[in-house]
N, C-alpha and C positions, 0 to 999 in steps of 0.2 A: 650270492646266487641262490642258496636256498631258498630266500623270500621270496622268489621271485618263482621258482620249483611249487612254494607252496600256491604261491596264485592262479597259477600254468593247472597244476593238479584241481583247486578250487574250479573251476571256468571250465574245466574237460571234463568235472566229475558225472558221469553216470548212473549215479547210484540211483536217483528218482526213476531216469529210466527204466533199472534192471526191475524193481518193485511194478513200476505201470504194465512193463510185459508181463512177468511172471503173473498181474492178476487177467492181463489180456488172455494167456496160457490157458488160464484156467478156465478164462468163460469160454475159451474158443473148445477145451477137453469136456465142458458140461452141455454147451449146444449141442455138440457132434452127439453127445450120448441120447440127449430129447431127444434129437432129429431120427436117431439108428432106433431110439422107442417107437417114436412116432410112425418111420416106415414099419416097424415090424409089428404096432396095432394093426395098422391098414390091413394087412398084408393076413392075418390071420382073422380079425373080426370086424365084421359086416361093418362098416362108418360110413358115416354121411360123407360124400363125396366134396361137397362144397366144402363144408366145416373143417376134414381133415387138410383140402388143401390150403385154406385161411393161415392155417395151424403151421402146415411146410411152412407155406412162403413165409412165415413171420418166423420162424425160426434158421429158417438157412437166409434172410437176411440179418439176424440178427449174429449167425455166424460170419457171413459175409463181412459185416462190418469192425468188427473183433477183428478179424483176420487184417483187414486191411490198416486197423489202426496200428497193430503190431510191427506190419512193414513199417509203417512210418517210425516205432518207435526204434524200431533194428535200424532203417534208414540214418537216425539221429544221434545214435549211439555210434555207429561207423563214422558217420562226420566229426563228430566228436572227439574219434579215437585216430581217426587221419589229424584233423588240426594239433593236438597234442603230438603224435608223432613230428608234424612239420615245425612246431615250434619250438620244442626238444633240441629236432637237430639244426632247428637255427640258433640257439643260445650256445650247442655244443661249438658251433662256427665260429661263434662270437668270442666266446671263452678260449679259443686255441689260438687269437692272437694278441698282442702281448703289445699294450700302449698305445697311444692315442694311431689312428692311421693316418699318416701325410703324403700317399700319393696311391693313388690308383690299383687295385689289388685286385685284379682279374678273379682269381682262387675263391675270392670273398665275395664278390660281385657274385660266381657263378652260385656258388652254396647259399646266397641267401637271398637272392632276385629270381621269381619266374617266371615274370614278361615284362614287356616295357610298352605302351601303346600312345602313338602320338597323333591325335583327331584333327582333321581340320579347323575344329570350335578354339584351336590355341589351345591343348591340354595335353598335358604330359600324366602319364596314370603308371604307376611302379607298383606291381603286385609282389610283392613279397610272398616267401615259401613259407610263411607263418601266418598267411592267408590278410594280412592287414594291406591294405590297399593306399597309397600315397598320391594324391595329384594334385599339382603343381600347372595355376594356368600362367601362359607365355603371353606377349604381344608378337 
């Protein structure tokens, strides 16, 4: 099972992400600063009106966009760290029983199935708590 511990850990690693925020972090701590100059040129010396707002607007979207990349990258990170949680504690499920299974095991069924969907198109779909999805089409 460690092999398989270390694939679980490879496939959920984060690490690319923590470095993409952390430089998102940063642009989004260096716009905010522009932007707090920028207001506080205006605001004390005479500028072209047009010019300084050219200026905003390309800087608060250019924080805007930062910011929103970063949700995504938090967004992926979470997923990430959910699926690794579910697959964890489906392996744990898997591991606490003991030889091959020959009939029906309710206990097992519940801890490692999270739905079960069956379509009119003849298909049977088994989502798994470890997010892998199974379907099986019928006549």
């Amino acid at each position: 099972m460690d092999g398989l511990k270390d694939v679980i850990a490879k496939l959920t690693d984060t690490t690319e992400f923590d470095r993409e925020g952390a430089k998102l972090q940063n642009e989004l701590e260096v716009t905010a600063e522009l932007l707090r100059k920028c207001v506080e040129e205006n605001a004390n010396t005479a500028l072209n009106q047009e010019e300084y707002q050219k200026k905003y607007t390309t800087l608060a979207e250019r924080f805007e966009t930062a910011k929103t990349a970063l949700r995504e990258i938090d967004d992926k990170k979470l997923e990430y760290t959910v699926k690794r949680e579910k697959v964890t504690a489906f392996m744990r499920e898997l591991e606490s029983r003991y030889g091959l299974i020959a009939e029906f095991d309710e206990e097992l069924w519940n801890g490692t199935v999270e739905s079960v969907t069956v379509s009119l198109e003849h298909k049977i779909t088994f989502q798994f708590k470890d997010g892998y999805n199974f379907i099986k089409m019928f006549l």
